[in-house]
Structures are given as C-alpha cells and as structure tokens.
SEMARSE-719751 format. One line per field, with one value per residue (C-alpha): residue number from 1; residue in one letter; x, y, z. Coordinates in Angstrom, 3 decimals. Example, Ala and Ser with C-alpha at 12.3 -4.5 7.8 and 13.67 -1.06 7.14 Angstrom:
<kolmis>
pos [1|2]
code [a|s]
px [12.300|13.670]
py [-4.500|-1.060]
pz [7.800|7.140]
</kolmis>
This chain:
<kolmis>
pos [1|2|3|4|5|6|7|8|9|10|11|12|13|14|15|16|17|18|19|20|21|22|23|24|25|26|27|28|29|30|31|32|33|34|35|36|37|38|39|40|41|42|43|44|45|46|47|48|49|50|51|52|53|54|55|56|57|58|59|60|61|62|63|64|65|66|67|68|69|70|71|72|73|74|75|76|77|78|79|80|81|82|83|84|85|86|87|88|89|90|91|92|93|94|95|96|97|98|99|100|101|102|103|104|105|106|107|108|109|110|111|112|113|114|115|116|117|118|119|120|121|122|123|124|125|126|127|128|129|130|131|132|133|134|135|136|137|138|139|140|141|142|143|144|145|146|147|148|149|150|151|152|153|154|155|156|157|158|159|160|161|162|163|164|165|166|167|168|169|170|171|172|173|174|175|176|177|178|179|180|181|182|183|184|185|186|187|188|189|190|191|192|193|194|195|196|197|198|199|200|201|202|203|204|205|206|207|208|209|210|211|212|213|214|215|216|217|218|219|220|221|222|223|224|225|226|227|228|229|230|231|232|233|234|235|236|237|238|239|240|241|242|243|244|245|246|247|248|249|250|251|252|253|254|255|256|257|258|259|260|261|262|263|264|265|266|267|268|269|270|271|272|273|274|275|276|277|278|279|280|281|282|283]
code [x|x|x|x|x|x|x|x|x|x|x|x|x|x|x|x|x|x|x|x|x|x|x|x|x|x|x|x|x|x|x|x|x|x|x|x|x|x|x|x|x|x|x|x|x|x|x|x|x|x|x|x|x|x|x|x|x|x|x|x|x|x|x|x|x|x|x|x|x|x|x|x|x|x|x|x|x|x|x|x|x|x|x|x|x|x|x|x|x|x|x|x|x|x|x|x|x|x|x|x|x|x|x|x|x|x|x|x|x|x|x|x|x|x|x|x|x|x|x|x|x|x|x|x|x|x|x|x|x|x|x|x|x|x|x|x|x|x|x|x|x|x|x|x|x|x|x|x|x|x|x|x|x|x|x|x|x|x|x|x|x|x|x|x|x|x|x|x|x|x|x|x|x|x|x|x|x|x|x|x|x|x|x|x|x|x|x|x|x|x|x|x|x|x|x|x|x|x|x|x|x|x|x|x|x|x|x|x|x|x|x|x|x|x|x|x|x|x|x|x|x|x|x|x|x|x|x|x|x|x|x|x|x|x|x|x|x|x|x|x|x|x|x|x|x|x|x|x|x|x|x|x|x|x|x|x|x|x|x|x|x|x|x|x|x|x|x|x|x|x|x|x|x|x|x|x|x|x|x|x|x|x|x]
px [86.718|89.621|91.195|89.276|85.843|86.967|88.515|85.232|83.372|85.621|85.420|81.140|81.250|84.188|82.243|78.479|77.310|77.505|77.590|80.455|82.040|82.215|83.714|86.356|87.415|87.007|84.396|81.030|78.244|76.465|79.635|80.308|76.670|77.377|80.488|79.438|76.131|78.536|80.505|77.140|76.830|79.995|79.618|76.000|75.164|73.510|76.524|73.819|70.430|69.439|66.789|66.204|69.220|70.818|73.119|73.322|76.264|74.598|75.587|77.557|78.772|80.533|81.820|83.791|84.712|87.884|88.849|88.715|90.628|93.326|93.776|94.106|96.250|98.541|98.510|99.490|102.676|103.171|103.189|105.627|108.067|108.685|108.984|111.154|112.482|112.847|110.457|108.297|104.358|102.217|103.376|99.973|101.641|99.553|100.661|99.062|98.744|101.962|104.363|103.300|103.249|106.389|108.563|107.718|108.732|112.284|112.710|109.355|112.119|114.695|112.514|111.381|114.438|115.863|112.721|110.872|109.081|106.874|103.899|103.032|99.850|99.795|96.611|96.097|94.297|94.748|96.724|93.558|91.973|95.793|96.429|92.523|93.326|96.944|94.989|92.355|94.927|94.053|97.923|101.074|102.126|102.037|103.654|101.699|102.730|102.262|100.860|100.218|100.001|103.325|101.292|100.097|102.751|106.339|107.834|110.914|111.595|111.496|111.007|110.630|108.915|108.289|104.613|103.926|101.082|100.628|98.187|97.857|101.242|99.991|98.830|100.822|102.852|100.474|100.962|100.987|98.042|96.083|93.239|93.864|92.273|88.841|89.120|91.297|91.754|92.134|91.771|89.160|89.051|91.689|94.864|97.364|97.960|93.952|94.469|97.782|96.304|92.725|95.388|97.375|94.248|92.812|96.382|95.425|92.297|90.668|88.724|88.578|84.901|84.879|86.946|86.939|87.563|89.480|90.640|94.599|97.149|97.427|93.508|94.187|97.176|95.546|92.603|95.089|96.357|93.239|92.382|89.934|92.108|95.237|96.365|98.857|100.952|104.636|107.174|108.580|105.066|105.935|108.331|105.907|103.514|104.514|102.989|105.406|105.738|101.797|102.023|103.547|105.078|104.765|106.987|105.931|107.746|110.124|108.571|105.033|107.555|108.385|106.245|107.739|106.432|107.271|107.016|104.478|103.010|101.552|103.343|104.876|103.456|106.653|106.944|110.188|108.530|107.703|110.827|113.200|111.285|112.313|116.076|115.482|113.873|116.628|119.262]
py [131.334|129.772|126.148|124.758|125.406|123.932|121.347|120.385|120.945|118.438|115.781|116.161|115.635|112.535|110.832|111.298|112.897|115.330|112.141|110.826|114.010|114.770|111.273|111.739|115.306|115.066|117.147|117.695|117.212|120.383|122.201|120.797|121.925|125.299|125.852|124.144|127.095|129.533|128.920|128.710|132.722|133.692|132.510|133.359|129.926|126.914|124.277|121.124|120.072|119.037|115.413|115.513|113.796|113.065|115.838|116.096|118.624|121.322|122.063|125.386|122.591|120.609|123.997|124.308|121.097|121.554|124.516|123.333|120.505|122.610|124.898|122.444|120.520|123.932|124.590|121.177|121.482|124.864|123.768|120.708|122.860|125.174|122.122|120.382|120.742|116.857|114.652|113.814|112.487|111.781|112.202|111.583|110.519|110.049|108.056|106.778|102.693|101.664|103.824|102.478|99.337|99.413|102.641|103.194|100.137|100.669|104.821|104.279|101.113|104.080|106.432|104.100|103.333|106.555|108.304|105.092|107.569|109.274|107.031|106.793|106.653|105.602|107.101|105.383|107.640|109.443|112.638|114.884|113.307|113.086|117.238|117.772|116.002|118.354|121.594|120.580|119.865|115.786|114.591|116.236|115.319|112.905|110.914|112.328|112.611|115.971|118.248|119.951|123.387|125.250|127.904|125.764|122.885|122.529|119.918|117.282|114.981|111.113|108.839|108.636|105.865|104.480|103.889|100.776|99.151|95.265|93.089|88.832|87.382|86.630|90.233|91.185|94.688|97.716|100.742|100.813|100.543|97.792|98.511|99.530|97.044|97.593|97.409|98.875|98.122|100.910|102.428|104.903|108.292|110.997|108.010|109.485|106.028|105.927|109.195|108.873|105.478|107.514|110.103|107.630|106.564|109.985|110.884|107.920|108.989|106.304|105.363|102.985|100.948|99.419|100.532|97.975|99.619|98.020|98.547|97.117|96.519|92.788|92.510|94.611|92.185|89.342|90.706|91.381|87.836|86.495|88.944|91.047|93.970|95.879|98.665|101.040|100.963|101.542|98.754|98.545|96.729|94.356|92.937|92.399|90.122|86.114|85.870|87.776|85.541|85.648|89.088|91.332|94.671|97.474|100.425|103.972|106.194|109.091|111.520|109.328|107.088|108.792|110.177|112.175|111.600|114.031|114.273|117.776|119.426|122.680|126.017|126.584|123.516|121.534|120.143|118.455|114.940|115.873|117.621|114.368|111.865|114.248|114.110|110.216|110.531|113.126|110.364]
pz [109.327|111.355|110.830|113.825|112.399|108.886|111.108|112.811|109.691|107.469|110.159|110.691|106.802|107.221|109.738|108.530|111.438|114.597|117.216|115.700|114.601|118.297|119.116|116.876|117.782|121.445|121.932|123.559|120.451|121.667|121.234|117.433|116.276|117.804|115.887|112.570|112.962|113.813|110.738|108.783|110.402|109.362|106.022|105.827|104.257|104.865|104.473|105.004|104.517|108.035|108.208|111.766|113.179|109.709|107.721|104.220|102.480|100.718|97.286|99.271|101.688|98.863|97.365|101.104|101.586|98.974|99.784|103.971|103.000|100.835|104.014|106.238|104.590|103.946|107.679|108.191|105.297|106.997|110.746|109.591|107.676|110.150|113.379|110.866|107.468|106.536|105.126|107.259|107.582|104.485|100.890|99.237|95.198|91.840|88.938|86.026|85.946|83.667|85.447|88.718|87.874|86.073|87.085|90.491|92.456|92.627|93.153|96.053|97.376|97.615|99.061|101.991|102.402|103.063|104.410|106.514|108.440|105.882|104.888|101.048|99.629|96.257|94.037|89.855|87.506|83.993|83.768|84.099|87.232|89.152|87.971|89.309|92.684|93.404|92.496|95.025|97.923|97.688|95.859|96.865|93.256|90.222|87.430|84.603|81.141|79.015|78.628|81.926|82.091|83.118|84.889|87.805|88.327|88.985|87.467|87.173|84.115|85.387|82.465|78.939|77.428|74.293|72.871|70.700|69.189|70.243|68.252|68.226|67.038|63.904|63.036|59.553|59.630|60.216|57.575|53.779|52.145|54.208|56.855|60.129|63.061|63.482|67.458|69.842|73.835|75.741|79.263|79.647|78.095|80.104|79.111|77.283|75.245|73.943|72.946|71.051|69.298|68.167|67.024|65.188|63.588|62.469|60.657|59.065|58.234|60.271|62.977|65.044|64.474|68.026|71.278|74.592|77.544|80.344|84.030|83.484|81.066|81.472|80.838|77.804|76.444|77.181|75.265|72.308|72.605|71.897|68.406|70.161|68.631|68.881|72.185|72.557|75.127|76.572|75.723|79.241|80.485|78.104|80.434|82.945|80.656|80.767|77.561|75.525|72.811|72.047|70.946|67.584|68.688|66.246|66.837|66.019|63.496|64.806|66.593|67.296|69.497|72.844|75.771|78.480|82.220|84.597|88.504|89.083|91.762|92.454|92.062|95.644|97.005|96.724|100.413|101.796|100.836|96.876|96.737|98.144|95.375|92.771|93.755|94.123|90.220|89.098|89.483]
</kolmis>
C-alpha cells in the first residue's frame, strides 16, 4: 500500500462513486479503477461489492477505511510538522455537551484569537464515542471526563465541575428516609452524569422506575421544571438557564460532588494544534 492508493480509495468511498472520485482527484476514471484493483491485488481482497456502475464498501472495505483515514491523516500531521512547527490547518476537537456549551466558549475565543489560521471543528458526544473517534484518527482530542484509560491518551486537567441533582422548585430535600423520584432526565447511555445519578440511586438501593432521554440540557431542565422528574447535572449550566428560579438544586455529599474533565488525545499524537489548546486550558 502507499498513501496515494488509500488516498484514491478514501475519496471513491467519500464521493459514492468512481466518476466523481475522479472529478475530485483530478484524474482520468480509467486510471482510479485501475489503482483501486490494484490495491484490491495487493491486499488480495475485494474492498467493494460492485452493482454495475454503483460501488458498495465491502465489509473488508469498511475494515480499511479507518485505518486509510488514520494514515492519512498521520502523513498529513507528519508532512505539517516538519514544513512548520506552529499550529496550523485543522484541529478536529470533541467535547461532551455541558462543557461546550458552557466551558469552551471563552478558551476556543483565545485560541482563535491567537491561532486564526487553524480551522476548528467542534464534535458533541459522550466520553466513549469522543475516546472511539481519537483512536480511529477522526478527533485530534476531547473534553471528556474520567475514566479514560492512561495507556492510550495523554492528557491535561481543564475543569472540575460540580454534579447536582435539579428537580421542580417545590421538590422537598432528597435523602433521609423518603423515596427517591421515580423519573430521571438524562442524556443517552455513554454520559457520565446518567451514570453518576443511576449510581447515586443504586447506593441507595434504588432504581429509577422511568428514565426520559433527551438531546440537551435545557430540554432536560425545562422537563424538570415542569415535574416530569429530577437530572443530574453540573451547576455551571445552571447559569445558562433563564428559568433559574423554577428549579431546587440539591448538592451531592463529599466525594459524590466533583468530576474532573480533562483535555486527551492519543499517545504521541499530540500535534502543535492539541498541544497550544492545552497551554490555553493550563492557564
């Protein structure tokens, strides 16, 4: 294999077909099927199911689509390092949905400021999906909280924050002896905060009966607001939520109250542009 092939091969998979593959790479569509067989050869594989004139990726065709894209995108950190050691191009950055929408807005103000000729792209997910996407060469790095395994990411510490439960503003105190909510609002499974409100349950000796699942954190509180049931989440969104004053905050006891989000990316993978948001975050 060389980087041209996977090159041509990532682009006929990009663009849906040989025609346009060619278009795109400035090349004669005779000579983009010859390479993409040639590669096929090499590998001694069949990377797509051919329909007459339409391609579909193989199940060996998906299997080398990551790893093309991790090597080209190496060659590419690897070509840009050596022509020039600054930050520079794409920094490709996960984060999970609070700290974007409450951490990030004034270190990524800094960074553009300082660096306005790298381009960010900005990716939301739990802490699973964001580590999956760096160890197959899609994010450069992520704001994800812990755990993540020391083994295959670098980090840097960049916030702590504090969980709470919020429930309607009429809610009494939650503890003692009384009965925990029966519903919680939460994010899909993966997000640290459903996980550490289940957990917060089960030490309990509870369960909740009933979990809603939504998409943001001002659906969630304005699902709270109206007694659907209670969420966990960090205090700092609170500031972002105009109705405040609709809502009880309950704080967590001493060591259930603080979650650490750190800045990782993969071991040896930390380019000029990861590396300049983590001095940014250091501060």
């Amino acid at each position: 294999m060389d980087l041209s092939d996977l090159k041509i091969f990532t682009t006929v998979v990009r663009e849906g077909s040989v025609t346009r593959a060619a278009r795109r790479l400035h090349r004669v569509q005779s000579n983009v099927t010859t390479r993409i067989r040639q590669l096929e050869q090499d590998l001694g594989v069949t990377l797509f199911i051919r329909e007459g004139k339409r391609l579909h990726l193989a199940p060996t065709g998906k299997m080398l689509l990551g790893y093309a894209e991790r090597l080209l995108s190496l060659a590419d950190e690897a070509r840009g390092a050596v022509q020039d050691p600054g930050p520079r191009g794409t920094l490709r950055l996960g984060a999970m949905e609070s700290t974007a929408a409450v951490r990030l807005p004034g270190p990524l103000s800094e960074y553009h400021r300082k660096y306005s000729e790298v381009v960010l792209e900005l990716r939301i997910g739990t802490p699973e999906v964001l580590a999956a996407a760096i160890l197959a060469g899609q994010l450069d790095a992520a704001l994800v909280s812990e755990p993540i395994a020391d083994t295959l990411f670098e980090r840097t510490a960049a916030f702590v924050e504090e969980p709470v439960i919020v429930a309607a503003a009429d809610y009494p105190p939650l503890g003692g002896k009384a009965k925990l909510p029966r519903s919680i609002i939460a994010f899909e499974h993966g997000c640290p905060y459903r996980k550490r409100l289940e957990n917060w349950y089960a030490k309990r000796r509870e369960m909740p009966e009933r979990t809603v699942e939504l998409g943001s954190y001002h659906a969630m509180l304005g699902c709270v607001v109206a007694g659907m049931g209670v969420a966990m989440i960090p205090r700092s969104v609170l500031t972002t939520f105009p109705e405040r004053r609709r809502l009880s905050v309950h704080a967590l006891a001493p060591g259930e109250n603080r979650m650490k989000i750190d800045l990782v990316w993969r071991i040896g993978a930390g380019s000029p542009n990861v590396q300049a948001l983590s001095r940014i975050l250091r501060k």
